[in-house]
ROLUM-792835 format. One line per 5 residues: their letters; for each residue x, y, z of C-alpha. Coordinates in pm, 1 decimal. Each point is the difference from the previous one (the first is absolute). Layout:
# ROLUM-792835
a) X/Y/Z | ... .
***
This chain:
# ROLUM-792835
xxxxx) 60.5/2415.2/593.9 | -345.1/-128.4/-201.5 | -40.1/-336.8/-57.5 | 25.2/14.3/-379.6 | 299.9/195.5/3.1 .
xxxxx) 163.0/-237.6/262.9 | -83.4/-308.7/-210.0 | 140.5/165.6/-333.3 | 351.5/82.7/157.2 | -18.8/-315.3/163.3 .
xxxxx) -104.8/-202.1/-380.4 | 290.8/137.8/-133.3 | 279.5/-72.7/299.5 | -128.9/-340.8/-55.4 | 0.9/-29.6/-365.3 .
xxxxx) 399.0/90.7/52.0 | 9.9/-284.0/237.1 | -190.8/-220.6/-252.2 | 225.0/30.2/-290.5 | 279.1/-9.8/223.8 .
xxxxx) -67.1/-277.5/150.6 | -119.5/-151.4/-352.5 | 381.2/32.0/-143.4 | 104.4/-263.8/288.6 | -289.9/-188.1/22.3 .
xxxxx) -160.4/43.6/-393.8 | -314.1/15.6/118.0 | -159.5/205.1/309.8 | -330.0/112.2/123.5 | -68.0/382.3/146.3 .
xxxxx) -99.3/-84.2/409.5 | -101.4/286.7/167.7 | 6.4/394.4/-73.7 | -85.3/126.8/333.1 | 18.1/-24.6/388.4 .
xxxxx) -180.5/155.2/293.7 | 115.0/289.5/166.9 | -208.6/121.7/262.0 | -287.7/99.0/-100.2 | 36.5/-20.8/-332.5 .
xxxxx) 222.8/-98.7/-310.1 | 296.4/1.0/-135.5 | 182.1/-115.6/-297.5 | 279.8/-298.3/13.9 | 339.5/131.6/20.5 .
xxxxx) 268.5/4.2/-278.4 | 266.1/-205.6/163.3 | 18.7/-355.1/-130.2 | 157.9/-253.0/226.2 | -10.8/-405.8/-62.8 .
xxxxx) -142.8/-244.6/264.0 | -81.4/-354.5/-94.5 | -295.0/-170.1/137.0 | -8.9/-413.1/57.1 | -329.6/-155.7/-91.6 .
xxxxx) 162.6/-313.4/120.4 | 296.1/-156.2/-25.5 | 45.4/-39.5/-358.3 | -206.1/292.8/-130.9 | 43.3/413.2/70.7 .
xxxxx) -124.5/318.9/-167.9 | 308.3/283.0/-28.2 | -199.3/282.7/81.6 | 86.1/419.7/-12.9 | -92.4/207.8/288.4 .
xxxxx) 62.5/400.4/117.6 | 147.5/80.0/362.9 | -302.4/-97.2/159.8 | -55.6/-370.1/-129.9 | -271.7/108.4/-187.8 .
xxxxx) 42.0/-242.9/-344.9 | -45.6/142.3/-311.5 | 116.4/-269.7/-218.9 | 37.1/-353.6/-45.6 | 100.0/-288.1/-188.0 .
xxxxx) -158.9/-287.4/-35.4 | 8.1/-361.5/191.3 | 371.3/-81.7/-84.2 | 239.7/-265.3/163.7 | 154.3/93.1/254.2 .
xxxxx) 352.9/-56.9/-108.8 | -95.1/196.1/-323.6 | -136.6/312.1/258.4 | 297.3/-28.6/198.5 | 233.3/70.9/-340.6 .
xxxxx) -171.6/227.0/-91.1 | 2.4/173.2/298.7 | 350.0/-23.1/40.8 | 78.7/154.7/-338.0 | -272.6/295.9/106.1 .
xxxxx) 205.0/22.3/298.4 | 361.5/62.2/-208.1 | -160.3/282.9/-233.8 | -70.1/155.4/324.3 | -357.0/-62.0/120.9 .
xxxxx) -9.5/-5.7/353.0 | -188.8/-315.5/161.5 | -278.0/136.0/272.6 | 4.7/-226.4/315.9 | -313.0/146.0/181.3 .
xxxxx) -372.5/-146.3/-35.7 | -200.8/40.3/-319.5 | -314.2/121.4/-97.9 | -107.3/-246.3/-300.2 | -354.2/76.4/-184.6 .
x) -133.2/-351.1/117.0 .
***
């Protein structure tokens, strides 16, 4: 796949995951529209799961990323016990929480 082509499938998985993530959060930023794949490109993928990531102890960022980690959306600095309600209510409309490492645009 071109470049170009990956990062316009990929812009618009993302903006999915952006206003998505936007109804929980009310405000979220587009992270990243593609990933390496060998020797090239390739867009994001469609799937949105939920991970939560702790700045510290009193401050997280609820974040939505495909299969592979990759995150393409994310909320701002939020407290954690705020993030964690949140995630729990993403959790009971049946977004599933991804466990594995992340790849954040940082």
């Amino acid at each position: 796949m071109q470049y170009y082509e990956a990062v316009r499938r990929g812009e618009e998985a993302a903006r999915k995951a952006q206003h998505l993530l936007a109804k929980y959060t009310g405000y979220a930023i587009v992270a990243m529209v593609v990933k390496e794949a060998g020797a090239g490109w390739i867009p994001v993928g469609d799937e949105n799961l939920y991970a939560l990531v702790r700045k510290d102890e009193s401050l997280c960022v609820l974040v939505l990323c495909d299969k592979d980690g990759y995150v393409k959306a994310m909320s701002n600095m939020l407290p954690c016990r705020v993030a964690e309600s949140l995630a729990a209510k993403m959790q009971k409309d049946g977004l599933v929480e991804y466990k594995g490492k992340l790849v954040l645009p940082l």
